[in-house]
C-alpha positions in Angstrom: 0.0 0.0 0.0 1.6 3.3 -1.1 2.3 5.9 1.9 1.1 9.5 1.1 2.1 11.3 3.8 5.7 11.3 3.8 7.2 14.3 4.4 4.1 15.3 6.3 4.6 17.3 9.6 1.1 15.9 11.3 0.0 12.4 10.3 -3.0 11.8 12.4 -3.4 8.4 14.2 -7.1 8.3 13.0 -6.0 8.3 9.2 -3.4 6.0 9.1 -5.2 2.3 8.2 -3.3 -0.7 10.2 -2.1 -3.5 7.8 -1.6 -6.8 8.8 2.7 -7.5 9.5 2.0 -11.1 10.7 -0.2 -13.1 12.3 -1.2 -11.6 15.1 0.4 -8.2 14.6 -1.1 -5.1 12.3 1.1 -2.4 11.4 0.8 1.7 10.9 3.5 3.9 9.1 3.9 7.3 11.0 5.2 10.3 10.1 8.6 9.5 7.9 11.2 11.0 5.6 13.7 9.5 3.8 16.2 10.1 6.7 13.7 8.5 9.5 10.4 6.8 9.7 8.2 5.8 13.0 5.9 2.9 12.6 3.8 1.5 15.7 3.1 -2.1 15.8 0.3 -3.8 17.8 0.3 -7.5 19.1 -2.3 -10.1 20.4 -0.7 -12.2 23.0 1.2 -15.0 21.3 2.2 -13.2 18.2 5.9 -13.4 16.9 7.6 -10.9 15.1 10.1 -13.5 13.6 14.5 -13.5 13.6 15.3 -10.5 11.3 17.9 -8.1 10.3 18.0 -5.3 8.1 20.2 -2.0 6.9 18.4 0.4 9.2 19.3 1.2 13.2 15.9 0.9 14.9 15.1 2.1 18.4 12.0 0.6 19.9 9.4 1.9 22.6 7.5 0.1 24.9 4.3 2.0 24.8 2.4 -1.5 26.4 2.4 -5.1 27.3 4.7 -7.5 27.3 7.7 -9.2 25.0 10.6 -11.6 25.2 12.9 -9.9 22.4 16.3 -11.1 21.7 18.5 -9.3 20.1 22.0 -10.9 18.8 22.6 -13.4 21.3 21.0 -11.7 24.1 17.2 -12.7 25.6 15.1 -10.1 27.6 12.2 -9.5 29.1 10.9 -6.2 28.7 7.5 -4.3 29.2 6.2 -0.5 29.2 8.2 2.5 29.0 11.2 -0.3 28.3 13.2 1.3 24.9 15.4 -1.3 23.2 18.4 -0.3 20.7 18.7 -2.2 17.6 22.4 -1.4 15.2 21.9 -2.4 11.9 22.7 -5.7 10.7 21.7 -7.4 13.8 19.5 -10.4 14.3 16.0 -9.5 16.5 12.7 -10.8 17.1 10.2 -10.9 20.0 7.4 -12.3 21.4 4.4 -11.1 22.7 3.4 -12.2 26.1 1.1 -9.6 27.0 -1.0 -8.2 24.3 0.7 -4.4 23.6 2.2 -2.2 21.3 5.6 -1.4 20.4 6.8 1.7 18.6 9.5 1.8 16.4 12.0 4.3 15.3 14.2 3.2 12.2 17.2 5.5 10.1 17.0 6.1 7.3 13.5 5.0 6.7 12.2 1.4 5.7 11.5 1.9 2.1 10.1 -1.9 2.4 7.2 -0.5 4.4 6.4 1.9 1.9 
């Protein structure tokens, strides 16, 4: 689904549609430029964001629930207000154990999500 708003100093919550990013999980592209993008993910409990790496350093929020997230070689626990840094090129994935939502923070911006 092509993004219109990049570039866009508001992007209301309310306009932004949630697409599915797994089973479990649905997906909303925030404001973003081609330098950084915000995108919040929600999670029923249970869902898996599977092992991944990519070009981009991403920096996620805790805004709710509950995940186990391992990143590299490292396994944590983390839940609300938690942040987690993620250097490119590293292997990470979670699961949720209490439904929530996390909110990411990637540079430069996922062109994949757009």
């Amino acid at each position: 689904m092509e993004k219109q708003h990049q570039g866009q100093q508001w992007v209301p919550h309310a306009e932004i549609q949630a697409e599915p990013a797994g089973e479990g999980v649905v997906r909303r592209v925030m404001a973003y430029s081609k330098d950084a993008m915000c995108v919040e993910n929600c999670f029923e409990e249970g869902a898996v964001g599977a092992m991944h790496s990519h070009p981009h350093t991403q920096i996620t929020y805790v805004a709710s629930g509950r995940f186990r997230f391992t990143i590299g070689e490292e396994t944590r626990e983390v839940s609300a207000g938690d942040t987690l840094l993620k250097e490119n090129g590293v292997v990470h994935g979670c699961v949720c154990l209490e439904k929530g939502i996390l909110v990411d923070f990637f540079t430069p911006m996922r062109e994949d999500f757009v």
